[in-house]
Backbone and ligand atoms as CSV (ligand in chain L), in Angstrom:
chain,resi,resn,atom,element,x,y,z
A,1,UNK,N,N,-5.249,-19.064,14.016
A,1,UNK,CA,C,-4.824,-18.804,12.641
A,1,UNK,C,C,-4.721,-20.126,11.874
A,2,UNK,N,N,-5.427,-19.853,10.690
A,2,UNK,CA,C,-5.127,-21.476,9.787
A,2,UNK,C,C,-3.867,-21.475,9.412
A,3,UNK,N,N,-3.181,-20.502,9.167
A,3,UNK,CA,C,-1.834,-20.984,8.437
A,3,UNK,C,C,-0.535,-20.952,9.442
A,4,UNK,N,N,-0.894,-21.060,10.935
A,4,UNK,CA,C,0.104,-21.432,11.626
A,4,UNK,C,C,0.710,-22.623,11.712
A,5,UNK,N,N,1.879,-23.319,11.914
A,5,UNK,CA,C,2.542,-24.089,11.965
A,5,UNK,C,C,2.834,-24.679,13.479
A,6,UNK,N,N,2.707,-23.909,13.975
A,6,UNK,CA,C,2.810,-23.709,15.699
A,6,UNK,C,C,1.689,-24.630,16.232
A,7,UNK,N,N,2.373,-25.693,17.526
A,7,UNK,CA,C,1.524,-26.760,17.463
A,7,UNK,C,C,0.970,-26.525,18.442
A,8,UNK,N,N,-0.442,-26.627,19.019
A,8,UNK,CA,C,-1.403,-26.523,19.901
A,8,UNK,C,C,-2.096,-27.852,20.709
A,9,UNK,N,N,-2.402,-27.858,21.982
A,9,UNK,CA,C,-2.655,-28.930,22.510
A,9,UNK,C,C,-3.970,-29.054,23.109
A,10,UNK,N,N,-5.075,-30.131,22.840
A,10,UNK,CA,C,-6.298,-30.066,23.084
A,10,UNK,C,C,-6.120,-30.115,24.866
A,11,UNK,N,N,-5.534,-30.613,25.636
A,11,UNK,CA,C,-5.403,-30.970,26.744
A,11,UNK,C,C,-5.269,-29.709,27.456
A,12,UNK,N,N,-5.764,-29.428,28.534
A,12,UNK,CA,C,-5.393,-28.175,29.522
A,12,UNK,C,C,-5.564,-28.390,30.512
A,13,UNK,N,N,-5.906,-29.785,31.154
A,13,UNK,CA,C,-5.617,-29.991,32.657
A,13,UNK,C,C,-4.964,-31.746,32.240
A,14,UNK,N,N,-4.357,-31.642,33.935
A,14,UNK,CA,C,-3.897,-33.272,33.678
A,14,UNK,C,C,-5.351,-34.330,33.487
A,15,UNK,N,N,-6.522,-33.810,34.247
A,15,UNK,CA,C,-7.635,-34.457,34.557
A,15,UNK,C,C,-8.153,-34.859,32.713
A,16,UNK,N,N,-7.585,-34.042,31.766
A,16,UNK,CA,C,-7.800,-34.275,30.257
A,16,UNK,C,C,-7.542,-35.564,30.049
A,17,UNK,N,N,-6.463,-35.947,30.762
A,17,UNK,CA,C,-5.682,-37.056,29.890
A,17,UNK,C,C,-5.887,-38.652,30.673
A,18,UNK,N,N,-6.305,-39.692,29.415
A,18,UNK,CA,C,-7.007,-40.358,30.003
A,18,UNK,C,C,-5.513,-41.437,29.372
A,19,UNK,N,N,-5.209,-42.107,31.364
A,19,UNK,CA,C,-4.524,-43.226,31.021
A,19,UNK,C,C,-4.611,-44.662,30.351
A,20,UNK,N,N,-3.923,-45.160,29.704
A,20,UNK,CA,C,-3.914,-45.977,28.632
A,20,UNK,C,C,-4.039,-47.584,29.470
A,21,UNK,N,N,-5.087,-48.086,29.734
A,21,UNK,CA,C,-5.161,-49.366,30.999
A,21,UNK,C,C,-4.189,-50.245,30.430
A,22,UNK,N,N,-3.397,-50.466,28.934
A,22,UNK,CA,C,-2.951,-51.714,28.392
A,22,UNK,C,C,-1.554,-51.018,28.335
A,23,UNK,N,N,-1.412,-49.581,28.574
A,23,UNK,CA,C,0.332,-49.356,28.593
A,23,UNK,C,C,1.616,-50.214,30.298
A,24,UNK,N,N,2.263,-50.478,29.775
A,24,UNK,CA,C,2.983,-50.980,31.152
A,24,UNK,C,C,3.330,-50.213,32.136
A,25,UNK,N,N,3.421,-49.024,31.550
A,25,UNK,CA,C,3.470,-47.788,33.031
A,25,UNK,C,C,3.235,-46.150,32.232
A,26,UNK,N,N,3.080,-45.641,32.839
A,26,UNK,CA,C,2.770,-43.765,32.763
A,26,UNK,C,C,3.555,-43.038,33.314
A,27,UNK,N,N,4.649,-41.844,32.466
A,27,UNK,CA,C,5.121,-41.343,32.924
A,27,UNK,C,C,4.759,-40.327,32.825
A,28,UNK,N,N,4.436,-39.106,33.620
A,28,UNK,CA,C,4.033,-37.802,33.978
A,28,UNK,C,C,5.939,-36.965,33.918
A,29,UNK,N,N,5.768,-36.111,32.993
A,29,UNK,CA,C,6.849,-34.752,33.356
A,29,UNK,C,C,6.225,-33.868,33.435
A,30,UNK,N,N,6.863,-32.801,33.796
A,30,UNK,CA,C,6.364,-31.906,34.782
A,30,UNK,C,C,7.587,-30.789,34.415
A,31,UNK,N,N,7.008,-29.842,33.433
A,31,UNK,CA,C,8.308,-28.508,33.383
A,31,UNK,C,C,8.588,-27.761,34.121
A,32,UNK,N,N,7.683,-27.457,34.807
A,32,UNK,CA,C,8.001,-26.002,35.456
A,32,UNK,C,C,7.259,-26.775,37.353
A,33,UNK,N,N,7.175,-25.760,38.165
A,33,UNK,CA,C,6.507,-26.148,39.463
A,33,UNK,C,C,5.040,-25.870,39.597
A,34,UNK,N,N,4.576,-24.650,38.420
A,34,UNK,CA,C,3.133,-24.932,38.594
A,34,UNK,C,C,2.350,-26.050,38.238
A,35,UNK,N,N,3.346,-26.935,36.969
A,35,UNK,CA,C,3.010,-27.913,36.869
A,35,UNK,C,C,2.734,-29.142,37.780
A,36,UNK,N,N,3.876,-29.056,38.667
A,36,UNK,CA,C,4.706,-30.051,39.228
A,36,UNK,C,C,3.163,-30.163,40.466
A,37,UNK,N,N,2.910,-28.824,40.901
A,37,UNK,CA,C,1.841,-28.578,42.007
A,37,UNK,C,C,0.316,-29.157,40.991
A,38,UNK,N,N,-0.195,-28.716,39.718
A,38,UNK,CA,C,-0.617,-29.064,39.362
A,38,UNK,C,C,-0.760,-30.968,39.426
A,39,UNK,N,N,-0.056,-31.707,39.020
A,39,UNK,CA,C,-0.504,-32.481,38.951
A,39,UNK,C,C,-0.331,-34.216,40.215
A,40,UNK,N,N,0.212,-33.239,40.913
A,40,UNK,CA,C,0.549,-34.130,42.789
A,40,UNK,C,C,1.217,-35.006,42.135
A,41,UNK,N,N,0.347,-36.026,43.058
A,41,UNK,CA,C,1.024,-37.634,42.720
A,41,UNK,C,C,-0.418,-38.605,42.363
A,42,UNK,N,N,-0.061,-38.467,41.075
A,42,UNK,CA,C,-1.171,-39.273,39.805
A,42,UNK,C,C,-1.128,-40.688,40.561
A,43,UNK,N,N,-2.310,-42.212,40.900
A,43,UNK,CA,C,-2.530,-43.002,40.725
A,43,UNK,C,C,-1.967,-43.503,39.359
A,44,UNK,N,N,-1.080,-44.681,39.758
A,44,UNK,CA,C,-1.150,-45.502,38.037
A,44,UNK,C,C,0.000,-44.930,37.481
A,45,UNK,N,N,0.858,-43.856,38.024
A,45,UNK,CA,C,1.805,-42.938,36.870
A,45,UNK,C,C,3.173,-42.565,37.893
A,46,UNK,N,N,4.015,-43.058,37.212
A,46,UNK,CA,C,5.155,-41.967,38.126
A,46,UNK,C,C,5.329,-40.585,37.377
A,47,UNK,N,N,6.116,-39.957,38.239
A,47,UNK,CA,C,6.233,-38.227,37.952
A,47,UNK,C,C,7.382,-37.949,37.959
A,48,UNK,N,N,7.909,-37.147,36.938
A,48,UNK,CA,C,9.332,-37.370,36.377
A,48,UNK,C,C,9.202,-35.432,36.930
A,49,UNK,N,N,9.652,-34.279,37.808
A,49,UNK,CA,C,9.211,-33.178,38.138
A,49,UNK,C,C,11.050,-32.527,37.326
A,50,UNK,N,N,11.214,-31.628,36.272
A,50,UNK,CA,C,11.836,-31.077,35.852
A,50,UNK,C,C,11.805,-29.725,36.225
A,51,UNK,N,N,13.036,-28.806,36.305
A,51,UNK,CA,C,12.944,-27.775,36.436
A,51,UNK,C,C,13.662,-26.593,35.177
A,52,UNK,N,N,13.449,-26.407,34.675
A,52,UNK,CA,C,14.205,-25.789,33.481
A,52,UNK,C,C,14.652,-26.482,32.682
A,53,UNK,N,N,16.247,-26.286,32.608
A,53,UNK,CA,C,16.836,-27.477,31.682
A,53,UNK,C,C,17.716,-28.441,32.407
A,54,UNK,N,N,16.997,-29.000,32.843
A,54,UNK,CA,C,17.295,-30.455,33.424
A,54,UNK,C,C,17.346,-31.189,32.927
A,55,UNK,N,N,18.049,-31.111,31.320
A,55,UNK,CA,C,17.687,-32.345,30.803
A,55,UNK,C,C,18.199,-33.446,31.001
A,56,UNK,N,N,19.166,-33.674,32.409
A,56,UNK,CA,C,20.282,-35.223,32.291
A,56,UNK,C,C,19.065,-35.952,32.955
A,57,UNK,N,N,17.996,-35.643,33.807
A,57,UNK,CA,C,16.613,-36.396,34.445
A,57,UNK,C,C,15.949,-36.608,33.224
A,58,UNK,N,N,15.722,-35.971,32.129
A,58,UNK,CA,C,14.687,-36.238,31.236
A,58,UNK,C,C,15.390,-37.412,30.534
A,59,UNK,N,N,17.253,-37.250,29.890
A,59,UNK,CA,C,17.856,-38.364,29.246
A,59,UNK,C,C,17.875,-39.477,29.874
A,60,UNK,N,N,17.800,-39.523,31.231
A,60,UNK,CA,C,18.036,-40.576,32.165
A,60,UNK,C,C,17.107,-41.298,32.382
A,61,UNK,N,N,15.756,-40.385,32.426
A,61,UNK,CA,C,14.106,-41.285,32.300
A,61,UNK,C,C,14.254,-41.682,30.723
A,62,UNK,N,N,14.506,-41.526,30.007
A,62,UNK,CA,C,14.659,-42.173,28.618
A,62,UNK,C,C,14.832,-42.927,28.261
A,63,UNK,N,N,16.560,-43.204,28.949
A,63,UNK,CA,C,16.794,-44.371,28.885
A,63,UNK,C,C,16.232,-45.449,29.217
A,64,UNK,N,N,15.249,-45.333,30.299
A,64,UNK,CA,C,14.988,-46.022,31.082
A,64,UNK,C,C,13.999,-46.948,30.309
A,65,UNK,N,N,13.222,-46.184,29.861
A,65,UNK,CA,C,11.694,-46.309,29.281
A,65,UNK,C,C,11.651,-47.521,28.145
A,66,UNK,N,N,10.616,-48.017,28.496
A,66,UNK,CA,C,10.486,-49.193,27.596
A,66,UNK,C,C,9.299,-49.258,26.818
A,67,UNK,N,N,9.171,-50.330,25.611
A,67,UNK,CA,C,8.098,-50.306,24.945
A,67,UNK,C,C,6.680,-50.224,25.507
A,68,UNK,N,N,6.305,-49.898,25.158
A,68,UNK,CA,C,4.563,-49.643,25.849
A,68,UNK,C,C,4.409,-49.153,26.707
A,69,UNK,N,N,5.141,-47.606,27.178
A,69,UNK,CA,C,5.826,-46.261,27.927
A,69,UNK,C,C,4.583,-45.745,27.768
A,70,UNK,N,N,3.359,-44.829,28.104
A,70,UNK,CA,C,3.186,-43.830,27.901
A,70,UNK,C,C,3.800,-42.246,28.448
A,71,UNK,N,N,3.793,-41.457,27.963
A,71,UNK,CA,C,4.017,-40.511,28.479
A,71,UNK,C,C,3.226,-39.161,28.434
A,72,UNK,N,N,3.037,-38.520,29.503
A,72,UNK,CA,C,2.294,-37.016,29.598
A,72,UNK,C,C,2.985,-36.267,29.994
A,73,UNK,N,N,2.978,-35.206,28.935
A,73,UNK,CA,C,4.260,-33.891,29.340
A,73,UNK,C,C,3.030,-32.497,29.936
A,74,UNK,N,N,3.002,-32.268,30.992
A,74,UNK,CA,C,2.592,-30.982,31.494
A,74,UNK,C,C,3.283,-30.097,32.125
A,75,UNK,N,N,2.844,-28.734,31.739
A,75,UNK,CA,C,3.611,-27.685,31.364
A,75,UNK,C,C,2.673,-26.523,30.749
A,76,UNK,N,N,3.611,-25.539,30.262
A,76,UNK,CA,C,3.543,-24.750,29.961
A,76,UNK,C,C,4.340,-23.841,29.085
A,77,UNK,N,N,4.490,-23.364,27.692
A,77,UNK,CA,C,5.170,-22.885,26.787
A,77,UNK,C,C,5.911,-23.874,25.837
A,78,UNK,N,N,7.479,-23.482,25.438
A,78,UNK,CA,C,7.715,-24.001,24.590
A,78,UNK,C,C,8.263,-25.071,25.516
A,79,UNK,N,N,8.478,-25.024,26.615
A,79,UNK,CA,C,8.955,-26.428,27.096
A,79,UNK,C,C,8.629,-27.432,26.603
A,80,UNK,N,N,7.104,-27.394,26.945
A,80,UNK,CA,C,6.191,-28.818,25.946
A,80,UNK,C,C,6.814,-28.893,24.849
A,81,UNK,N,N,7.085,-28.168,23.704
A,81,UNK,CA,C,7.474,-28.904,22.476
A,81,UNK,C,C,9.297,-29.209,23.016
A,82,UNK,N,N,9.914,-28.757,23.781
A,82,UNK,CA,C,11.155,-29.152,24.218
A,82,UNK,C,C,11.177,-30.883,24.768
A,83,UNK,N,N,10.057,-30.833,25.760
A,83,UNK,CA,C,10.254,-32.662,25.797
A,83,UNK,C,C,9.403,-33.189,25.161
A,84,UNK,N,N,8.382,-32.724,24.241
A,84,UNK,CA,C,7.648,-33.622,23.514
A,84,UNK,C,C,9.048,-34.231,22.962
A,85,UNK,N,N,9.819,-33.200,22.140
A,85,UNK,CA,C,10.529,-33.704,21.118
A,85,UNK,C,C,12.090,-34.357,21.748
A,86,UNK,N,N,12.274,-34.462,22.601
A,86,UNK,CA,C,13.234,-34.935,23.324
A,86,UNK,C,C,12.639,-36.771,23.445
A,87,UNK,N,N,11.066,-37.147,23.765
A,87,UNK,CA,C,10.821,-37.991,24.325
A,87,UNK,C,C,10.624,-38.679,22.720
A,88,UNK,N,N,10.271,-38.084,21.297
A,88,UNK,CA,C,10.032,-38.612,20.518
A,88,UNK,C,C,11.473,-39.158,19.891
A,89,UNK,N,N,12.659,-38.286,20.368
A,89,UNK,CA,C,13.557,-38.731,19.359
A,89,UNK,C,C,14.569,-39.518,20.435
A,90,UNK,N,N,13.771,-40.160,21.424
A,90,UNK,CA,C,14.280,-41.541,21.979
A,90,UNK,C,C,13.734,-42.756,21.224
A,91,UNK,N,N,12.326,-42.210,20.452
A,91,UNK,CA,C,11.928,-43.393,19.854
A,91,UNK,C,C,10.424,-43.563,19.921
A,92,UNK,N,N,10.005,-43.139,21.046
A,92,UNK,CA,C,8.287,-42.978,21.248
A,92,UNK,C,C,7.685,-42.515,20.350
A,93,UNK,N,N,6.226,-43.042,19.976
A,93,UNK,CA,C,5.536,-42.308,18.578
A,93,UNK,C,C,4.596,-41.395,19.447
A,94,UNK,N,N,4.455,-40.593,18.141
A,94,UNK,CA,C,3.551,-39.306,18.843
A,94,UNK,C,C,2.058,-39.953,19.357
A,95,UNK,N,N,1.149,-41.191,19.335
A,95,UNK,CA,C,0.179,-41.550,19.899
A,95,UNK,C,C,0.673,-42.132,21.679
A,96,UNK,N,N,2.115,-41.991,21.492
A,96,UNK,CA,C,1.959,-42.445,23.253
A,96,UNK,C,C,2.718,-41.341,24.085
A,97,UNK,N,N,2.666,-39.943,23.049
A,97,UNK,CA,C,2.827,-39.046,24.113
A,97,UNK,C,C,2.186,-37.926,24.384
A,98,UNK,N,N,1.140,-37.706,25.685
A,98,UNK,CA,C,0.503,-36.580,25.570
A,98,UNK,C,C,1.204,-35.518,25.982
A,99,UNK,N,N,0.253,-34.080,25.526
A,99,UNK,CA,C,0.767,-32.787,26.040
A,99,UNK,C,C,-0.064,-32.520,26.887
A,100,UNK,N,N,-0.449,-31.356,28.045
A,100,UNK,CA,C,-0.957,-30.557,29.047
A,100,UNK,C,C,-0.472,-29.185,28.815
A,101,UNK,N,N,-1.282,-28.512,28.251
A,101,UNK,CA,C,-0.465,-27.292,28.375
A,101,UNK,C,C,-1.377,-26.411,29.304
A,102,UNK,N,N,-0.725,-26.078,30.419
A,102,UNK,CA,C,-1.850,-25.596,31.754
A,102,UNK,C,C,-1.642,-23.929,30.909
A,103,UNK,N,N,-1.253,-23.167,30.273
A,103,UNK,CA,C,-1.193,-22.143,29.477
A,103,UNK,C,C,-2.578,-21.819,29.141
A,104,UNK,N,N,-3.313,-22.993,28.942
A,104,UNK,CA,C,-4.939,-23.200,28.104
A,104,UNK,C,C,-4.874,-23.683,26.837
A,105,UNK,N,N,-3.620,-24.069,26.172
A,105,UNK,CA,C,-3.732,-24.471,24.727
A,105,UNK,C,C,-3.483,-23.570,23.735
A,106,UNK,N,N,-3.727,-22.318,24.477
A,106,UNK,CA,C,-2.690,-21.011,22.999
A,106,UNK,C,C,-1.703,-20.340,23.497
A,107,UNK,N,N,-0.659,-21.327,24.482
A,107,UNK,CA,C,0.260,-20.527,25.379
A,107,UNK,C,C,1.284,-20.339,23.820
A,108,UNK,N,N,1.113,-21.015,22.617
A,108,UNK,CA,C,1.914,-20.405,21.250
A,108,UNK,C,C,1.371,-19.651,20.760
A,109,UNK,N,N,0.125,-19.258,21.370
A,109,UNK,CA,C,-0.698,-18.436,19.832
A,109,UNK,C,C,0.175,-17.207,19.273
A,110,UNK,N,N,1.159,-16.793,20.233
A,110,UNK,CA,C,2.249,-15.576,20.250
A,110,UNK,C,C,3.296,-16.133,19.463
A,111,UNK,N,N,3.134,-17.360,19.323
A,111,UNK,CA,C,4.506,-17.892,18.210
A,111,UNK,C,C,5.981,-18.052,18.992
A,112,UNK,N,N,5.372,-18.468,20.285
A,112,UNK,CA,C,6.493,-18.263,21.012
A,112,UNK,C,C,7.954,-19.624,20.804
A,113,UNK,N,N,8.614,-19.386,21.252
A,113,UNK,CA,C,9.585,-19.992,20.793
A,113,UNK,C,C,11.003,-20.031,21.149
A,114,UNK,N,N,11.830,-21.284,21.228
A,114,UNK,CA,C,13.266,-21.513,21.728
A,114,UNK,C,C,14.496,-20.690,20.215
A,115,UNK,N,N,15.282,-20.301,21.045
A,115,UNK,CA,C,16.498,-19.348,20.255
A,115,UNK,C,C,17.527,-19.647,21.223
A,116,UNK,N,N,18.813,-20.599,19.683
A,116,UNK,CA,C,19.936,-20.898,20.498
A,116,UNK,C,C,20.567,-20.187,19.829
A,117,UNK,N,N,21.675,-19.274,20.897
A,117,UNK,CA,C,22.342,-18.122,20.809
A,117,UNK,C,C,23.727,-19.535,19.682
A,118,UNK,N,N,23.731,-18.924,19.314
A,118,UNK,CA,C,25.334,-19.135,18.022
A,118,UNK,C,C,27.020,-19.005,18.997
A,119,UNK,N,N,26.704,-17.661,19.868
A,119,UNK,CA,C,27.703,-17.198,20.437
A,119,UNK,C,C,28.169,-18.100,21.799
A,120,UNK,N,N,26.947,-17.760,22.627
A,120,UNK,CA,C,27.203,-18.059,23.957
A,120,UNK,C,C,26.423,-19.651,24.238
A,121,UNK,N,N,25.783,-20.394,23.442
A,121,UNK,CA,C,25.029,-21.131,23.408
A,121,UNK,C,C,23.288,-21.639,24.276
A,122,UNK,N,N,23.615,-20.152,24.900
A,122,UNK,CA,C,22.557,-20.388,25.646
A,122,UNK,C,C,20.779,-20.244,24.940
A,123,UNK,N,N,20.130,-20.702,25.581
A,123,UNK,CA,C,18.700,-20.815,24.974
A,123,UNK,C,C,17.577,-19.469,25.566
A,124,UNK,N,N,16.690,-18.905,24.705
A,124,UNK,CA,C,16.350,-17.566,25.590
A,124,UNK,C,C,14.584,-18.123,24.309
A,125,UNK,N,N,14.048,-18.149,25.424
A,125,UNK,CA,C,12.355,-17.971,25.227
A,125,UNK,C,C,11.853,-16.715,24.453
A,126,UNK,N,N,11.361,-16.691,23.019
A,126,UNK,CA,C,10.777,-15.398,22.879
A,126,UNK,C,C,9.860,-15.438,21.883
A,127,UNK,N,N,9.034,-14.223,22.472
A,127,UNK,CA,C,7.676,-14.530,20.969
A,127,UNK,C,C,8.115,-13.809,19.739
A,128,UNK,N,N,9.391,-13.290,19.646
A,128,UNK,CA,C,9.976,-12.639,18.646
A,128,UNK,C,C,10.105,-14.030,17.210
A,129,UNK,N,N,9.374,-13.178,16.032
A,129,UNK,CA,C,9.616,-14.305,15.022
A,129,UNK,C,C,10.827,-14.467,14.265
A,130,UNK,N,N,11.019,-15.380,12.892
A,130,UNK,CA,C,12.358,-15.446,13.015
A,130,UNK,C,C,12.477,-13.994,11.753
A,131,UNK,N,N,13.474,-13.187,11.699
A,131,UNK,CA,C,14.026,-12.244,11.195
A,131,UNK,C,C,14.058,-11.192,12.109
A,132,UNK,N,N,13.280,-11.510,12.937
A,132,UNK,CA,C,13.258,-10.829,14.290
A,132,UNK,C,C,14.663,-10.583,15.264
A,133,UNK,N,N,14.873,-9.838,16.124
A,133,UNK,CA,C,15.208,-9.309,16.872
A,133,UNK,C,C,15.051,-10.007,18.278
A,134,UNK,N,N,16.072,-10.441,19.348
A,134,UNK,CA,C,15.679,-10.253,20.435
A,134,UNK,C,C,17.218,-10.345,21.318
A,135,UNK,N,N,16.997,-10.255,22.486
A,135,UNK,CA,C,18.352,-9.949,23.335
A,135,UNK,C,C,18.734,-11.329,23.824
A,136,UNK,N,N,19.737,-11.503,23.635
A,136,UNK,CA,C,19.862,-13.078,24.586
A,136,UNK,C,C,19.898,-13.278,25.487
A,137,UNK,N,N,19.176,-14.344,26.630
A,137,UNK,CA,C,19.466,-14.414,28.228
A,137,UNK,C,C,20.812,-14.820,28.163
A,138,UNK,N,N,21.790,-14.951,27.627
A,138,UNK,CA,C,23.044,-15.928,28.142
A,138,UNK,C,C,24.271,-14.499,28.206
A,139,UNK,N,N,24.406,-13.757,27.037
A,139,UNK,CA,C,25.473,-12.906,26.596
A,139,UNK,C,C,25.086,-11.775,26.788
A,140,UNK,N,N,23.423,-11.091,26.741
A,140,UNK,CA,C,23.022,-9.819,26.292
A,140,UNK,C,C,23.326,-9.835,24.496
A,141,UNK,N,N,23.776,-10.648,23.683
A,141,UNK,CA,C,24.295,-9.818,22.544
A,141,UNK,C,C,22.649,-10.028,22.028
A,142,UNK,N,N,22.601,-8.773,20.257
A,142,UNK,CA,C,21.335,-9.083,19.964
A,142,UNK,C,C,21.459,-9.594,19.101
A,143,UNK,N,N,20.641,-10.573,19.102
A,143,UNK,CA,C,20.253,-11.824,17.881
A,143,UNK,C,C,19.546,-11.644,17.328
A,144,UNK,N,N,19.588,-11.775,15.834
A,144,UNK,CA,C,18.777,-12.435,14.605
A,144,UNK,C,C,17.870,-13.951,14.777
A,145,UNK,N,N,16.925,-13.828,14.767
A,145,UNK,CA,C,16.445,-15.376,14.625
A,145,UNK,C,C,16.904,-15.771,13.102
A,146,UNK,N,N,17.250,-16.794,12.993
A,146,UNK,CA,C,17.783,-17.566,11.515
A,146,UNK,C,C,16.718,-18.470,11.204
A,147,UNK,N,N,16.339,-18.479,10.171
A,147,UNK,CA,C,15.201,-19.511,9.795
A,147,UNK,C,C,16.162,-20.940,9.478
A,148,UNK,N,N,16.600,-21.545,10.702
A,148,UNK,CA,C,16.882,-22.567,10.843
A,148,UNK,C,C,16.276,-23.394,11.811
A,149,UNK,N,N,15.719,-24.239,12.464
A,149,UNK,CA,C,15.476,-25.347,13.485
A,149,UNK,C,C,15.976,-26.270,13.556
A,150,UNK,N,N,16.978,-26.064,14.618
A,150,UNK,CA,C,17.873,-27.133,15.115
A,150,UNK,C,C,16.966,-28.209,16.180
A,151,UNK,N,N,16.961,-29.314,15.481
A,151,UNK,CA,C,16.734,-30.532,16.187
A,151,UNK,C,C,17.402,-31.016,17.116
A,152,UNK,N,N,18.507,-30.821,17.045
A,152,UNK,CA,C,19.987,-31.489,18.357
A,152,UNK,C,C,19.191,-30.118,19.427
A,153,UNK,N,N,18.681,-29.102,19.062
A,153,UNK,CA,C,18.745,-27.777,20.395
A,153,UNK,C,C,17.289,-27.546,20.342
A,154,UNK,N,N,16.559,-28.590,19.662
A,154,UNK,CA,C,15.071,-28.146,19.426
A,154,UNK,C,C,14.559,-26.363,19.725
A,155,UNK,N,N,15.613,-25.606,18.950
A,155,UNK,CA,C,15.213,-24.661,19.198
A,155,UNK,C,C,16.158,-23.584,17.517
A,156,UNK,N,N,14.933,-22.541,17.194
A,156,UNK,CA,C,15.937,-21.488,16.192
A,156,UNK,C,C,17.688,-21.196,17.018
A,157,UNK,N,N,18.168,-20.822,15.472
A,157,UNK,CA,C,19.369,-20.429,15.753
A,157,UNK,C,C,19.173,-18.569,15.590
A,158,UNK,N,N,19.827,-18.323,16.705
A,158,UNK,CA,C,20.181,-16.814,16.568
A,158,UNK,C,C,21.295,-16.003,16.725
A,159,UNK,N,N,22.072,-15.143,15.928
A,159,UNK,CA,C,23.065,-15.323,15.699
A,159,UNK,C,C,23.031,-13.600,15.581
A,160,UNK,N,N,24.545,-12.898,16.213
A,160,UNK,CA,C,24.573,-11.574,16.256
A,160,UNK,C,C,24.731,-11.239,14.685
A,161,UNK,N,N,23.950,-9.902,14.463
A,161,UNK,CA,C,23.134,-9.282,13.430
A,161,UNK,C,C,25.239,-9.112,12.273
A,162,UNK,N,N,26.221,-8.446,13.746
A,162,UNK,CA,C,26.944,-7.756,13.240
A,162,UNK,C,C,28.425,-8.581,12.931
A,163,UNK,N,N,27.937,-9.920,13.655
A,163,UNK,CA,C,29.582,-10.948,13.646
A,163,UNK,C,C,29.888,-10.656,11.894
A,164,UNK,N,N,31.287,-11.580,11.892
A,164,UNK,CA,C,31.747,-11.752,10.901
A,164,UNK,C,C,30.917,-13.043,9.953
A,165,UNK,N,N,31.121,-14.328,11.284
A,165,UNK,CA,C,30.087,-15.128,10.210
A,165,UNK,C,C,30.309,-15.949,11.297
A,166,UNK,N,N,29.386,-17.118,10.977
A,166,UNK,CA,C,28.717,-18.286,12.470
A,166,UNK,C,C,29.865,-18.807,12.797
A,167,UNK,N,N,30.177,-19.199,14.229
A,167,UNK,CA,C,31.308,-19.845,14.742
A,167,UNK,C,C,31.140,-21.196,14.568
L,1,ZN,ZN,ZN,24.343,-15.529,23.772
């Protein structure tokens, strides 16, 4: 679709992504375990292997990371835009961080997407858009997607249809 907003990634295997000979090191993440199996143990790169929301390993490789870092996030769904944007707002520009999306590159074409519950705070994956409807993994309650995008939760806010008003 031309008028999607939803970001797509030319890359669909790790074998896509061609390391940078003048960066000082390569870091490989790894969202999920098909990833993790996907891409072994890269020559030239350490492998940062995440499992959900792990993010105190992702803040902790962050810290770590120094100028002339590259990084390759492989994966699958909205994770990718979860540590793209985690790794950018340590400071990295978007030319030194690739994506992999083993999905094939339209694992969004569904518009899929992070929803942080208002209530229970938990985060629930869904291709539901925002005015939409969906159930939360954390509470069961049903949420509204809010046409908001929270940057601190890189993810919509969704918020029960029937509360009184946001906590
Ligand atoms: Zn909830």
């Amino acid at each position: 679709m031309a008028t999607t907003t939803v970001p797509r990634w030319p890359a669909t295997s790790f074998s896509d992504v061609e390391l940078d000979p003048s960066a000082s090191h390569h870091l490989v993440l790894t969202t999920d375990h098909a990833a993790a199996d996907h891409v072994g143990h890269p020559t030239g790169a350490s492998v940062l292997h995440m499992s959900g929301a792990d993010d105190d390993a992702l803040a902790e490789a962050l810290q770590a990371a120094r100028v002339g870092w590259r990084f390759v996030v492989v994966g699958s769904g909205a994770a990718l835009v979860r540590v793209r944007t985690a790794i950018l707002a340590a400071g990295a520009i978007d030319a030194e961080v690739s994506v992999v999306d083993l999905g094939g590159g339209d694992g969004f074409a569904a518009g899929e997407r992070d929803v942080y519950c208002a209530h229970c705070h938990a985060i629930t994956t869904t291709t539901a858009g925002v005015d939409e409807s969906l159930t939360c993994s954390g509470c069961a309650s049903p949420l509204v997607i809010y046409y908001h995008f929270s940057s601190r939760h890189h993810a919509y806010l969704g918020f029960h249809p029937d509360a009184e008003e946001l906590p």
